[in-house]
C-alpha positions as CSV (number, residue, x, y, z in Angstrom):
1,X,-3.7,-41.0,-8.3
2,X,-1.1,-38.9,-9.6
3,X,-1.8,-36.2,-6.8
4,X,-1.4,-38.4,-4.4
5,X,1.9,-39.3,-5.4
6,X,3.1,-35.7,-5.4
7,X,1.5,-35.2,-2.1
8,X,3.8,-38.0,-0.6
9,X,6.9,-36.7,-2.3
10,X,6.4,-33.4,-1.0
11,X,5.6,-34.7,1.9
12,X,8.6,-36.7,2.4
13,X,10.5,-33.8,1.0
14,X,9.1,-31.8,3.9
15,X,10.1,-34.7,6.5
16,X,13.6,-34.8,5.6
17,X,14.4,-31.1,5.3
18,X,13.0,-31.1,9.3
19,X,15.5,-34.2,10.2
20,X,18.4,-32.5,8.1
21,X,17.9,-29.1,9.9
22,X,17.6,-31.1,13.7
23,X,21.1,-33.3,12.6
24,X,22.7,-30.0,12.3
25,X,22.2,-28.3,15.3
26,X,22.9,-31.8,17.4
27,X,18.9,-32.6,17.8
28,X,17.6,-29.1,19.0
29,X,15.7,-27.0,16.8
30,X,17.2,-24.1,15.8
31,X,16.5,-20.6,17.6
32,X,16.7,-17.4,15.6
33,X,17.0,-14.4,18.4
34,X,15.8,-10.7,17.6
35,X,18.8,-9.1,16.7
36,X,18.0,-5.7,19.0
37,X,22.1,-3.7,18.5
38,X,20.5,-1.1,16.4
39,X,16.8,-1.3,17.4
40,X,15.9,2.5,18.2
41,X,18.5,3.4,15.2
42,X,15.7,1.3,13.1
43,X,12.7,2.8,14.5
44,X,14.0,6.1,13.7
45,X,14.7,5.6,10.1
46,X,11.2,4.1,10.0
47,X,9.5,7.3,11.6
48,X,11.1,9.3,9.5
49,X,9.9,7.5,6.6
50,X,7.1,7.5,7.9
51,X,6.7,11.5,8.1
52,X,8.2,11.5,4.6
53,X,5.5,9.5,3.6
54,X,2.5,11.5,5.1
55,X,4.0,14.5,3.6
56,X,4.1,13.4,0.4
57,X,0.7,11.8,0.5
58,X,-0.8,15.2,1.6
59,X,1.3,17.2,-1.0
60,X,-0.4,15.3,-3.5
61,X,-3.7,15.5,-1.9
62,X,-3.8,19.5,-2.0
63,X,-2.4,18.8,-5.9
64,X,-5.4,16.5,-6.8
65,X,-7.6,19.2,-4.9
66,X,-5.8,21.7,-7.0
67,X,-6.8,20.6,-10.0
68,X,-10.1,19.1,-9.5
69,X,-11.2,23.1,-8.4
70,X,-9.6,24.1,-12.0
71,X,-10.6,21.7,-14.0
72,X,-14.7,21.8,-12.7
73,X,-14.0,26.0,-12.4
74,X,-14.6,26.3,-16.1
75,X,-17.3,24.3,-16.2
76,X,-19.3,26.1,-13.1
77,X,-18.6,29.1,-15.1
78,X,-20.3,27.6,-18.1
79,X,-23.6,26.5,-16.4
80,X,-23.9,29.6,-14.4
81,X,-23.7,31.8,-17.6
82,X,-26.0,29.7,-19.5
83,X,-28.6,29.5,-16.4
84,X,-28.3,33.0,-16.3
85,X,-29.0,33.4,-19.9
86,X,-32.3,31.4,-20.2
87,X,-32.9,33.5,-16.8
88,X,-32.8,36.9,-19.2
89,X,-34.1,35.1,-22.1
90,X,-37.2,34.5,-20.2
91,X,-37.2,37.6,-18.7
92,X,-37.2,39.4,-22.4
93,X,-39.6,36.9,-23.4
C-alpha cells in the first residue's frame, strides 16, 4: 500500500515538473541545440588525449613485460640448473 502511494507522488512529482517546464517556454518544449563554435577545437583536444592515452597504456605494457621477463628470469635459471644437475647426477650414477 505504502508503495503505491510513493509511486503516485513521484508520479505526480514527475507530471508537474513537465507542466512547469512547458509554462515556461509559453507551451513548447524546450530545444537544447548542439553548441558546434569550437567543435574541431574539441576533437582535437580529444585526439590528443587520445594519443596520450595509447602511449601511456603501451609504456606500461613494455614495463609489465619488463618485469615479468626479470622476475620469471631467475626462476628459468633455477630449474634449468637443477634439471641439469639431476641430468649429471644420473649420468655419474
Amino acid at each position: 500500500m505504502s508503495d503505491e502511494l510513493k509511486m503516485q507522488e513521484i508520479n505526480q512529482e514527475e507530471e508537474q515538473s513537465v507542466t512547469k517546464q512547458y509554462k515556461n517556454t509559453g507551451g513548447k518544449p524546450q530545444v537544447k541545440y548542439f553548441d558546434e563554435s569550437n567543435l574541431i577545437e574539441r576533437i582535437k583536444k580529444l585526439e590528443v588525449m587520445n594519443v596520450v592515452t595509447i602511449s601511456l597504456l603501451v609504456i606500461v605494457l613494455i614495463i609489465n613485460l619488463i618485469s615479468v621477463f626479470i622476475m620469471f628470469t631467475p626462476l628459468y635459471n633455477f630449474i634449468y640448473a637443477a634439471l641439469s644437475l639431476c641430468k649429471n647426477e644420473l649420468i655419474a650414477f
